[in-house]
VEXDREN-2710 file (C-alpha; in Angstrom, 1 decimal):
% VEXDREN-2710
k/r/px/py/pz
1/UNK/-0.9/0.2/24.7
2/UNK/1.6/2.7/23.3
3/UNK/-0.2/5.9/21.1
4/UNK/-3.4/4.3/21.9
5/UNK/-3.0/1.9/19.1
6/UNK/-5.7/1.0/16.7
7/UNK/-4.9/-2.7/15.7
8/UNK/-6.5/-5.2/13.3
9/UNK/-5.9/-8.4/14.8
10/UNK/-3.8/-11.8/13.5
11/UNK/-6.8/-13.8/14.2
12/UNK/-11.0/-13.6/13.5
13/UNK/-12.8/-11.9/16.6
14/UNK/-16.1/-12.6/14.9
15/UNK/-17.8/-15.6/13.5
16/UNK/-19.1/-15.6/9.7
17/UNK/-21.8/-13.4/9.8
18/UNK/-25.3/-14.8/8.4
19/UNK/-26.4/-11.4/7.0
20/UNK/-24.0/-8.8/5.3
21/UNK/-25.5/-5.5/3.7
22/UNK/-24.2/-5.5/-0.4
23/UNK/-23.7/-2.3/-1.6
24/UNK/-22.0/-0.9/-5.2
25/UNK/-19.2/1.0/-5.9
26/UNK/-19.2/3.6/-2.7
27/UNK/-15.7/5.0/-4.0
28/UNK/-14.4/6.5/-7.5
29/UNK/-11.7/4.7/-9.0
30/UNK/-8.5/7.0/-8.2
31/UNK/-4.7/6.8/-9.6
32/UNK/-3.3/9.1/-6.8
33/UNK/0.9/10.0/-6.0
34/UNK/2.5/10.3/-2.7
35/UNK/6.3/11.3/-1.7
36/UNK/8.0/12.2/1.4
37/UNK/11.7/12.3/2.1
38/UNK/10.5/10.5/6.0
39/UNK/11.2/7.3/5.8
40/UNK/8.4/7.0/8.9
41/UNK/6.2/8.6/6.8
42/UNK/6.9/6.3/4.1
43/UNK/6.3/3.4/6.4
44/UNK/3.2/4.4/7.7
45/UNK/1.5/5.1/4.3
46/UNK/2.6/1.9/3.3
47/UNK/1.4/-0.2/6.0
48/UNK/-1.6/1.6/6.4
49/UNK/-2.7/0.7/2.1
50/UNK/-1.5/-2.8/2.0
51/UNK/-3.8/-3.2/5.2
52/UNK/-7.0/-2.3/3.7
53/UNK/-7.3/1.1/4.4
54/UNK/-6.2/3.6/1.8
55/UNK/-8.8/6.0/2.7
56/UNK/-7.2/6.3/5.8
57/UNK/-3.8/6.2/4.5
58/UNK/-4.8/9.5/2.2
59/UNK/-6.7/11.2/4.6
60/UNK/-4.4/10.9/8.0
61/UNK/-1.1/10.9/6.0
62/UNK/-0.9/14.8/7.0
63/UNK/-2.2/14.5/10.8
64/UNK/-0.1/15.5/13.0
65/UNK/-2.1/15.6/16.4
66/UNK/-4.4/12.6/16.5
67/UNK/-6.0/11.4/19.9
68/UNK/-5.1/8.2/18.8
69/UNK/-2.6/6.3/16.2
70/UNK/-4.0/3.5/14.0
71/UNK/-1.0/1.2/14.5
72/UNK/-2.5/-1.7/12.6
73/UNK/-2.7/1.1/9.8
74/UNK/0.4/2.9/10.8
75/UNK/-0.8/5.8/10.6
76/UNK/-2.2/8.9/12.9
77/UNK/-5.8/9.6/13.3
78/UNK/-8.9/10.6/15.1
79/UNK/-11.6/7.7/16.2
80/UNK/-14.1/10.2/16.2
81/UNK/-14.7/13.5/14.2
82/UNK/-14.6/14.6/11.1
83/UNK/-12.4/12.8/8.8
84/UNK/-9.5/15.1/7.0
85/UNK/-10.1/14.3/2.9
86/UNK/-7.7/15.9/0.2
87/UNK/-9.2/15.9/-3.4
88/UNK/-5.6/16.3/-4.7
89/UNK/-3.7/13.9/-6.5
90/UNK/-0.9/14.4/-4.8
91/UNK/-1.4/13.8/-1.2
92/UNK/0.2/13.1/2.2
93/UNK/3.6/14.5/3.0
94/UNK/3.9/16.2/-0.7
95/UNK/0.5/18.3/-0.3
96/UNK/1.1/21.6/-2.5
97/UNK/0.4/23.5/0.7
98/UNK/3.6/22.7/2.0
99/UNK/6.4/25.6/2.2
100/UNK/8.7/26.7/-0.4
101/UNK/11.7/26.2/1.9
102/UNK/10.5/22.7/2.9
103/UNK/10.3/21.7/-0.6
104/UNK/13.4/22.4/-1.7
105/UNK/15.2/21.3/1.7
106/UNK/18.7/18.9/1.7
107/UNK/17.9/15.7/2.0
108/UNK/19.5/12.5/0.4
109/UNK/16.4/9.7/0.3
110/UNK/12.8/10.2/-1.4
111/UNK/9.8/7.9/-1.1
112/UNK/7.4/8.4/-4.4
113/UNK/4.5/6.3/-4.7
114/UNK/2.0/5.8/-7.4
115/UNK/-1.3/3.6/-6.8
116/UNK/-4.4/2.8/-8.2
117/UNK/-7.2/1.8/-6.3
118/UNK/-10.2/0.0/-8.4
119/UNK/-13.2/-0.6/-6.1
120/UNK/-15.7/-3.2/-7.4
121/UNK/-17.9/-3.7/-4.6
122/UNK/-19.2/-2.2/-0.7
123/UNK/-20.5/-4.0/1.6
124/UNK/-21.5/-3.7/5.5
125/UNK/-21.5/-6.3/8.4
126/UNK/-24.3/-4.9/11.0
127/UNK/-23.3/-4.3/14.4
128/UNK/-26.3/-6.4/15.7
129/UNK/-25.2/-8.8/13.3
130/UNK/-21.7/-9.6/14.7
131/UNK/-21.5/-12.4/17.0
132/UNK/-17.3/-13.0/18.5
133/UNK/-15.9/-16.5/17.6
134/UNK/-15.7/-19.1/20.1
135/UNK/-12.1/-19.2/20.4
136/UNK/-12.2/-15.1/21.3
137/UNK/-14.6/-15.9/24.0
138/UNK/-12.4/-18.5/25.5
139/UNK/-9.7/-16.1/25.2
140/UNK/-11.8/-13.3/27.0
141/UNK/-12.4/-15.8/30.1
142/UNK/-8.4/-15.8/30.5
143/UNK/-8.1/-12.2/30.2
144/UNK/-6.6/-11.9/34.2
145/UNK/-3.9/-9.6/33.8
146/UNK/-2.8/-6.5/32.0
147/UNK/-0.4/-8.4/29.6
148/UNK/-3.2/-11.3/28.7
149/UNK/-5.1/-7.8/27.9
150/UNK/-2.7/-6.8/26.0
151/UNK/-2.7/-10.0/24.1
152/UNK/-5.8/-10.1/23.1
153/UNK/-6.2/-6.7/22.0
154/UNK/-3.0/-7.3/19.7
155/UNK/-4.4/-11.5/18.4
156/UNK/-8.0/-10.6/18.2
157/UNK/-7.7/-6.5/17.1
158/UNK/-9.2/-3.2/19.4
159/UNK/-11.5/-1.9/17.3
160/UNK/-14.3/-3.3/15.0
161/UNK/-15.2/-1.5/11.4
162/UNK/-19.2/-0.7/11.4
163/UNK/-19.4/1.4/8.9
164/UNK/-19.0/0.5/4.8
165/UNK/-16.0/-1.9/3.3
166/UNK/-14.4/-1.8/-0.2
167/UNK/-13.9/-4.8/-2.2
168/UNK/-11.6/-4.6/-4.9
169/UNK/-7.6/-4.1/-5.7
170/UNK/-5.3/-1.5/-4.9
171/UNK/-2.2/-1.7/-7.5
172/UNK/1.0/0.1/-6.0
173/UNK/4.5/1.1/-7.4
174/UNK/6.8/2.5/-5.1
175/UNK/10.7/4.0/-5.5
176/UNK/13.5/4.6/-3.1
177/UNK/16.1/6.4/-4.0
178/UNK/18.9/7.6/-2.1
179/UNK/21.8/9.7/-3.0
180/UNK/25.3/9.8/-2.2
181/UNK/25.3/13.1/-0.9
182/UNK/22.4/15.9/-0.1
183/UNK/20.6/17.6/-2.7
184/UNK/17.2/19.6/-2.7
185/UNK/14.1/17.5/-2.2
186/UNK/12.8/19.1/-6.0
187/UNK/15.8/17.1/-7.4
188/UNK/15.7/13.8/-5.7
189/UNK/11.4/14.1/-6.5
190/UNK/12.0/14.9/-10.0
191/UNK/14.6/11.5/-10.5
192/UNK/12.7/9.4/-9.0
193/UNK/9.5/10.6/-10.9
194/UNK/11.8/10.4/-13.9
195/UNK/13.3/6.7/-13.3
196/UNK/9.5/5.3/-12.2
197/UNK/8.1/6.6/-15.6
198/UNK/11.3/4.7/-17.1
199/UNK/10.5/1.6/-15.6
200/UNK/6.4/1.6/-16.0
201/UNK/6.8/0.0/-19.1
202/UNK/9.4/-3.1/-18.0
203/UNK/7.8/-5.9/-16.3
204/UNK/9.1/-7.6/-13.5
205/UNK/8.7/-11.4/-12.0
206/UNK/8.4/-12.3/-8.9
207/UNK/5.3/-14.1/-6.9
208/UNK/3.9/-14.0/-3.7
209/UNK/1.0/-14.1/-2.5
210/UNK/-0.8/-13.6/0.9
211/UNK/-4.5/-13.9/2.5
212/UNK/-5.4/-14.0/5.8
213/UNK/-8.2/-12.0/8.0
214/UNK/-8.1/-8.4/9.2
215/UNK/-10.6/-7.3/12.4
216/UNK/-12.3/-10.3/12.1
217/UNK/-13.5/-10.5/7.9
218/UNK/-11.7/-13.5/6.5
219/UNK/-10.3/-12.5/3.1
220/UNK/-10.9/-15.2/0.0
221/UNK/-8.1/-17.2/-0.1
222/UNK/-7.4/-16.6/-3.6
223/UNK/-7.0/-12.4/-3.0
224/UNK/-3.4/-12.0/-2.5
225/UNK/-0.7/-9.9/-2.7
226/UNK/1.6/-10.0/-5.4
227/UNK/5.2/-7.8/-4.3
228/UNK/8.5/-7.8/-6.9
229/UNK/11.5/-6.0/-7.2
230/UNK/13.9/-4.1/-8.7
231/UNK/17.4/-2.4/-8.3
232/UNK/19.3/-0.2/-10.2
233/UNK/21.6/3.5/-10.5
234/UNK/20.3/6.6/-11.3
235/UNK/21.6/10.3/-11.8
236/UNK/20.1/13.3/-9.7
237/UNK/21.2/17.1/-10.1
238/UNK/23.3/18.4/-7.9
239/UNK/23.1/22.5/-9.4
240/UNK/24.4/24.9/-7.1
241/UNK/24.0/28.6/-7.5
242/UNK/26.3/29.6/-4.8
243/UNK/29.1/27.5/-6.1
244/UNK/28.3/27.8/-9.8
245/UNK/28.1/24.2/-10.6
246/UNK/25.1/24.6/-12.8
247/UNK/25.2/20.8/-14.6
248/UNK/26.6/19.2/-11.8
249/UNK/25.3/15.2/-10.7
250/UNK/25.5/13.1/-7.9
251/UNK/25.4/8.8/-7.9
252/UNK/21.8/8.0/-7.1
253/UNK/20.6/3.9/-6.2
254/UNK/17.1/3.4/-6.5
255/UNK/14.8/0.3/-5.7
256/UNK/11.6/0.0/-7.0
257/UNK/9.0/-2.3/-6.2
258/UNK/5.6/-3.2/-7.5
259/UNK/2.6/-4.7/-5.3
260/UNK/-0.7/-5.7/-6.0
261/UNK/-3.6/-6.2/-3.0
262/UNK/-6.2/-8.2/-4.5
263/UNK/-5.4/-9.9/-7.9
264/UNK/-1.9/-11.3/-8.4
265/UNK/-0.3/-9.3/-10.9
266/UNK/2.4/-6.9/-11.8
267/UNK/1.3/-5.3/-14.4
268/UNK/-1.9/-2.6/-14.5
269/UNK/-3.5/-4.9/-17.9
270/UNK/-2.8/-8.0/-15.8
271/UNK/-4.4/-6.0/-12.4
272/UNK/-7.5/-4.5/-14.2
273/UNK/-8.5/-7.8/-16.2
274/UNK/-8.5/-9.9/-13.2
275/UNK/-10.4/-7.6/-10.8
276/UNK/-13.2/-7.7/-14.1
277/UNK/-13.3/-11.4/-14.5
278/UNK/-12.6/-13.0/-11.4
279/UNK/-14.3/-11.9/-7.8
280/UNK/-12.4/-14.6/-6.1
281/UNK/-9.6/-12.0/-6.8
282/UNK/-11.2/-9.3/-4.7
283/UNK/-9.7/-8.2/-1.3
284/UNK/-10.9/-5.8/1.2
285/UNK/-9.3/-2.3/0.3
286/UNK/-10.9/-0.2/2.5
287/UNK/-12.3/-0.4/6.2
288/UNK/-13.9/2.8/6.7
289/UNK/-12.9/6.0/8.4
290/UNK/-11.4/6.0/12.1
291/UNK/-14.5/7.6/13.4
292/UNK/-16.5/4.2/12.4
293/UNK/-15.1/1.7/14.2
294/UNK/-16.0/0.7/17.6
295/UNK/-14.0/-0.6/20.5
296/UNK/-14.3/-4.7/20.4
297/UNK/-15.0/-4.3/24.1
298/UNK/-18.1/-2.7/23.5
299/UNK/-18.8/-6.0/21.4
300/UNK/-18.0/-8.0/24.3
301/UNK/-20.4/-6.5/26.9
302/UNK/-23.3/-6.1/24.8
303/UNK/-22.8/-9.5/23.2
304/UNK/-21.4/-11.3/26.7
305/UNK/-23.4/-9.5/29.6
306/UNK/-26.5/-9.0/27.7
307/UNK/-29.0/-9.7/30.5
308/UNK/-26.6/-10.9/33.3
309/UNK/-25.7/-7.3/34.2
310/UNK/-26.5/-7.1/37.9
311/UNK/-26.0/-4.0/40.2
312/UNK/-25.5/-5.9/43.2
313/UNK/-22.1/-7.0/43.4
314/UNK/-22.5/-10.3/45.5
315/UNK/-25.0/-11.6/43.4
316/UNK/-22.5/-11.3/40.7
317/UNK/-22.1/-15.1/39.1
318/UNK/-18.2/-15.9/38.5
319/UNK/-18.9/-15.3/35.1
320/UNK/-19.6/-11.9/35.2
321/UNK/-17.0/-11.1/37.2
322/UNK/-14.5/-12.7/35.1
323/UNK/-15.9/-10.5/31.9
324/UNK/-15.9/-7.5/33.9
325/UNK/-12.6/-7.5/34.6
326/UNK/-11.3/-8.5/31.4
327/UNK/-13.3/-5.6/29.8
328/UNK/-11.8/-3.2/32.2
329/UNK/-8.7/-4.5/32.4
330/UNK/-8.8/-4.0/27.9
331/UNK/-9.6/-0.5/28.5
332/UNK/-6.6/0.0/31.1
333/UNK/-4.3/-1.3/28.3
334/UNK/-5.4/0.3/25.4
END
């Protein structure tokens, strides 16, 4: 698959489990920025949070040569190693290690985002504990050509998390804003900063909610995630030294937009109140690091083979054979 793509899949891989290890808060509550002028970059952190991963999001935001993408998260990472943590509260694209030159670059779009993420509870689904669904081990017996492979890997996911989950929310406001014609990155940045303060304070409707099952974990039905809107016309400077325009200003059209994974809300009293009182309202926030997840078709073979593994080729059952090539023919793929 292209970039080696870690993907959650559309559809459960693994049955309920019987036993899940409950843990409590793993992760400090964190009110965190990001900003890029990328509109990739933008993507990718986006994707990557309102997935269920913003650990991942934060700590692979600056990678730049992973062994292997997390396209489910969007974003760049190793599966193995050690993780890359910032401790800023600015992170990502907008790290304060990043040149003077590059900061104050010509550029006529900015991505800033603001989130909060409010963990309430960990938990952990054993390895030895995970047993695949019925319908994924139907689909595995069909798995007879690279494209079926690829198929599964993209319905049922690649990779299983082993290692701790978040419960909780993550509350997100975001702001593009694009100018009619270039100015330095510091202007655009300090606009938008300017017009999202502004608008913290307005509330805006609009519902929708969302719940469905990432690698496997089916989410509550009443977690959601609540998204609205809203447009508008700002004013960024436009100063130039070299051609003396010191109070200069260029036409600037923003949209902002406000989402919520977990509780449906839209504003942070409505967000924090309904994570306290109602646990039907938690959502799975965070799926680990890259380098603790495992590939589902190790899952497969341990959970598939088991004792049927025989060395001899001819006594090979159809069965086997069938599994054996659909493993190998997942690993060709991804």
């Amino acid at each position: 698959m292209d970039d080696r793509a870690i993907l959650p899949g559309a559809s459960p891989l693994l049955k309920t489990p019987e036993y899940v290890d409950m843990y409590g808060v793993n992760q400090p509550f964190q009110t965190r920025s990001f900003k890029t002028t990328s509109e990739t970059e933008s993507n990718s952190f986006e994707k990557t949070s309102s997935s269920g991963s913003v650990s991942i999001a934060v700590s692979s935001s600056s990678s730049k040569h992973a062994s292997a993408s997390a396209g489910g998260w969007g974003v760049e990472g190793e599966v193995s190693g050690s993780k890359n943590e910032s401790n800023s509260n600015e992170t990502g694209m907008s790290h304060e290690n990043r040149s003077e030159s590059e900061t104050k670059k010509k550029t006529s779009t900015a991505f800033m985002f603001e989130y909060v993420m409010m963990p309430m509870r960990s938990f952990r689904v054993p390895y030895t504990s995970m047993r695949l669904s019925e319908d994924a081990k139907d689909s595995i017996m069909k798995v007879t050509t690279e494209r079926r492979a690829k198929d599964f890997l993209i319905t049922y996911g690649t990779h299983i998390p082993c290692g701790l989950q978040t419960l909780g929310g993550v509350f997100t406001r975001k702001i593009f804003m694009q100018t009619d014609e270039q100015v330095t990155s510091t202007a655009i940045y300090a606009s938008a900063g300017f017009t999202m303060t502004s608008e913290r304070s307005k509330t805006v409707s609009g519902e929708a909610s969302a719940s469905g099952s990432k690698f496997g974990v089916t989410v509550s039905a009443s977690a959601g995630f609540e998204n609205s809107s809203k447009s508008g016309i700002s004013m960024v400077s436009n100063s130039s030294s070299e051609s003396g325009k010191k109070d200069a200003k260029t036409k600037a059209f923003y949209t902002m937009t406000i989402s919520s994974l977990g509780p449906n809300a839209t504003t942070t009293d409505a967000f924090y109140e309904k994570l306290s009182t109602n646990t039907g309202s938690w959502a799975i926030i965070d799926r680990g690091n890259l380098d603790q997840v495992r590939p589902v078709w190790e899952l497969v073979e341990d959970e598939m083979l088991g004792g049927e593994i025989s060395t001899n080729r001819e006594n090979r059952s159809k069965r086997e054979v069938q599994i054996r090539r659909a493993i190998s023919l997942m690993r060709s793929v991804w």
